[in-house]
N, C-alpha and C positions, 0 to 999 in steps of 0.2 A: 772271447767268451761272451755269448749273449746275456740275454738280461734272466731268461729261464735259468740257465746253468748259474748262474750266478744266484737266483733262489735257492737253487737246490744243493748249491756246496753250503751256504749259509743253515739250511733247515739242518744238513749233515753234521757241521760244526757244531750246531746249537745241543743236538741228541747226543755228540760225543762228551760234550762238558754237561750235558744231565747226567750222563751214566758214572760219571765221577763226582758228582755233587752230591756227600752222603747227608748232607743239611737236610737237602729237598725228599732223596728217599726215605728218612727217617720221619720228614712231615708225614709224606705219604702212609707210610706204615700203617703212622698214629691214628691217620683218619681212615683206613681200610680198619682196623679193631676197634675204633670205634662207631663209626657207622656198624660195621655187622652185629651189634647189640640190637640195631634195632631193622634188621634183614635186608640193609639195603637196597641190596641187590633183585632182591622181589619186588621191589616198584616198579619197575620198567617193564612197557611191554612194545611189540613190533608188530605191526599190522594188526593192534588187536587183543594180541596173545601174549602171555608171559613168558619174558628170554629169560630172567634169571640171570644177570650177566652184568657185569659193570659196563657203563656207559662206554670205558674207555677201547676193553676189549670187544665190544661193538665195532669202532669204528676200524679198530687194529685189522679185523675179520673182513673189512668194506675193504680195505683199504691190499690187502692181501688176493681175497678175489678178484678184485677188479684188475689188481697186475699180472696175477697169472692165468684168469678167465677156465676156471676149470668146467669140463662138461660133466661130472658129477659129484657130488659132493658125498662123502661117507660119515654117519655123527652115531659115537654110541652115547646111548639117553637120550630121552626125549620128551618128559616131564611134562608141561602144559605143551609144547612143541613152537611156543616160539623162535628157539633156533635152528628149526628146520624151517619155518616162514621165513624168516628173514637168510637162510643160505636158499632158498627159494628164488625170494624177489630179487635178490642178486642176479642168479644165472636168468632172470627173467628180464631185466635191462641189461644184461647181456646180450641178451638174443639167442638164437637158436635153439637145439632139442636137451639143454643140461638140465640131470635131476639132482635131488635128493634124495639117502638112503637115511632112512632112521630108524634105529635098532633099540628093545628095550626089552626086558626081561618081562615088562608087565607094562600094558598102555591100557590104564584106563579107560574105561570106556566114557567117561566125560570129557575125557582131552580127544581120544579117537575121534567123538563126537565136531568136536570144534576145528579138529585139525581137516577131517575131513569134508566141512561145509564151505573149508576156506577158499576164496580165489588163487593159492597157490599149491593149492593142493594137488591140481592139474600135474605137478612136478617134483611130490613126493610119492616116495614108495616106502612103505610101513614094513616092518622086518619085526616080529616079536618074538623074541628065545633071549637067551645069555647071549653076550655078546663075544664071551669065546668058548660057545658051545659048537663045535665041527659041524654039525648041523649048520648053524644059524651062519657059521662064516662062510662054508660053500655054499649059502644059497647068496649069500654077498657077493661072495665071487663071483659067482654066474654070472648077475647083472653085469657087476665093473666090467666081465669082459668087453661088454660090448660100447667101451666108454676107452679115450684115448689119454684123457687130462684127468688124475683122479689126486683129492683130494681131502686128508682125512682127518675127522676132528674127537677127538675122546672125550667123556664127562659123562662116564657114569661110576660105576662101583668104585671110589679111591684109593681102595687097598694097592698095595706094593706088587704084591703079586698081580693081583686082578689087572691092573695097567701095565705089569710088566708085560702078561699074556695078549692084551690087543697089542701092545707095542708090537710083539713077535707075528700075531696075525696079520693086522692088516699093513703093517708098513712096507710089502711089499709092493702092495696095491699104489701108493701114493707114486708119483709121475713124476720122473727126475725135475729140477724146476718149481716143484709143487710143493707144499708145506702138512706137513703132521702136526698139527694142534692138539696141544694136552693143555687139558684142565686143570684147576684144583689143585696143582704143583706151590702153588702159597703154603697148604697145609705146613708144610716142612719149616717154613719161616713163623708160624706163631704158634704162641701157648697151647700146651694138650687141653688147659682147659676149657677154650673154646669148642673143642668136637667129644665134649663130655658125653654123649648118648651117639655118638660115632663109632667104627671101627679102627679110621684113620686117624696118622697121629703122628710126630716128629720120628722118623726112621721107618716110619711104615705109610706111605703117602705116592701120588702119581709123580711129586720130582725125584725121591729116589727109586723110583722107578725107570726113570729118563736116565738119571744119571748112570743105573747098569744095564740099562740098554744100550746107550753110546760107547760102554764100554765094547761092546762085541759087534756092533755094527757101525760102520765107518762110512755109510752111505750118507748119513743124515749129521746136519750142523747144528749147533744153540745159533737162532738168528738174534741178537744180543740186540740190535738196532730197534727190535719191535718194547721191548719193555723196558730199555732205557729211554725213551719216547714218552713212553706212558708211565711212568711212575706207578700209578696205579693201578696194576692188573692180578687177575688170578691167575696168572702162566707164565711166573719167572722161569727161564729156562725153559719154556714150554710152548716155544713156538720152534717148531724143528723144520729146517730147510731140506729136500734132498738134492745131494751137491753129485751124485753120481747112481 
């Protein structure tokens, strides 16, 4: 065994005793409800622009791309669009011709503004309807055809329903190898009283959504490896492998 494999059975080790250490997830918790008092996650920006995203599932997303090198990326919601700049700069140290699709019911026109002055704009494509409006998904479609590595990230509407329906739509589209990212799957783990002026809410949220989606599709795995790693993310459960 060289001295690499021997990092990386160690790094493996290290993730399987975090994902049994309920000490440390319980740390974690504590500081994910408590930072979101004060929006955390709205600090952060990517080339610029606001990801809206924990630092951690930043890198989880770097770090997923770069292993499976998809040549386009599919994201519903798109808010200020920094994670369509940053699944951008991705496929753009990557190399070659991979885009981005970002899909939203209503783009602003001060984020349309900024998304579209941006240097990676070059390699997004703007999609505005529901995101499972038949409409708006055949015109997704059309694109993906012409894309071989497809990979696909949810985070808009968090109803039960609403993410059950992208689940149904698009998870065809994602490329055996290639991962399905759900959002917002935390909801299900904290207080209703935090999504007080929400719709979402414990038993109606994007991981029991996953969770009766896996029920009838056996294509797609929980990769358990990315959020026991991170302790802190918003996609317990919510980073889906497809294994066939």
């Amino acid at each position: 065994m060289n001295e690499i494999e021997k990092f990386n059975n160690e790094k493996e080790r290290n993730i399987e005793r975090l994902g049994a250490d309920k000490v440390s997830k319980d740390h974690a918790m504590n500081f994910m409800l408590s930072s979101s008092q004060h929006q955390y996650t709205y600090n952060f920006t990517w080339m610029g622009r606001p990801i809206i995203q924990y630092p951690q599932d930043i890198i989880a997303l770097q770090e997923i791309i770069w292993k499976v090198k998809p040549d386009l990326i599919i994201e519903t919601g798109i808010a200020h669009g920094g994670s369509l700049i940053f699944s951008a700069s991705m496929l753009e140290l990557i190399g070659g011709n991979g885009a981005v699709v970002g899909i939203d019911i209503d783009i602003r026109k001060h984020n349309r503004d900024e998304i579209e002055k941006h240097p990676m704009f070059k390699r997004i494509k703007l999609v505005e309807g529901s995101s499972i409006d038949e409409k708006t998904v055949n015109e997704v479609k059309k694109i993906a055809a012409s894309y071989k590595n497809v990979m696909v990230i949810l985070d808009s509407n968090h109803t039960h329903d609403h993410v059950l329906d992208e689940l149904k739509w698009y998870s065809p589209l994602v490329s055996v190898g290639n991962y399905l990212c759900v959002f917002d799957t935390l909801v299900e783990d904290i207080p209703d009283e935090y999504f007080k002026d929400r719709p979402w809410k414990k038993g109606n949220n994007p991981k029991t959504a996953v969770w009766e989606f896996l029920k009838q599709n056996k294509n797609f795995e929980i990769d358990k490896g990315v959020e026991n790693k991170l302790l802190i993310t918003v996609a317990p459960d919510g980073y889906l492998k497809r294994i066939k």
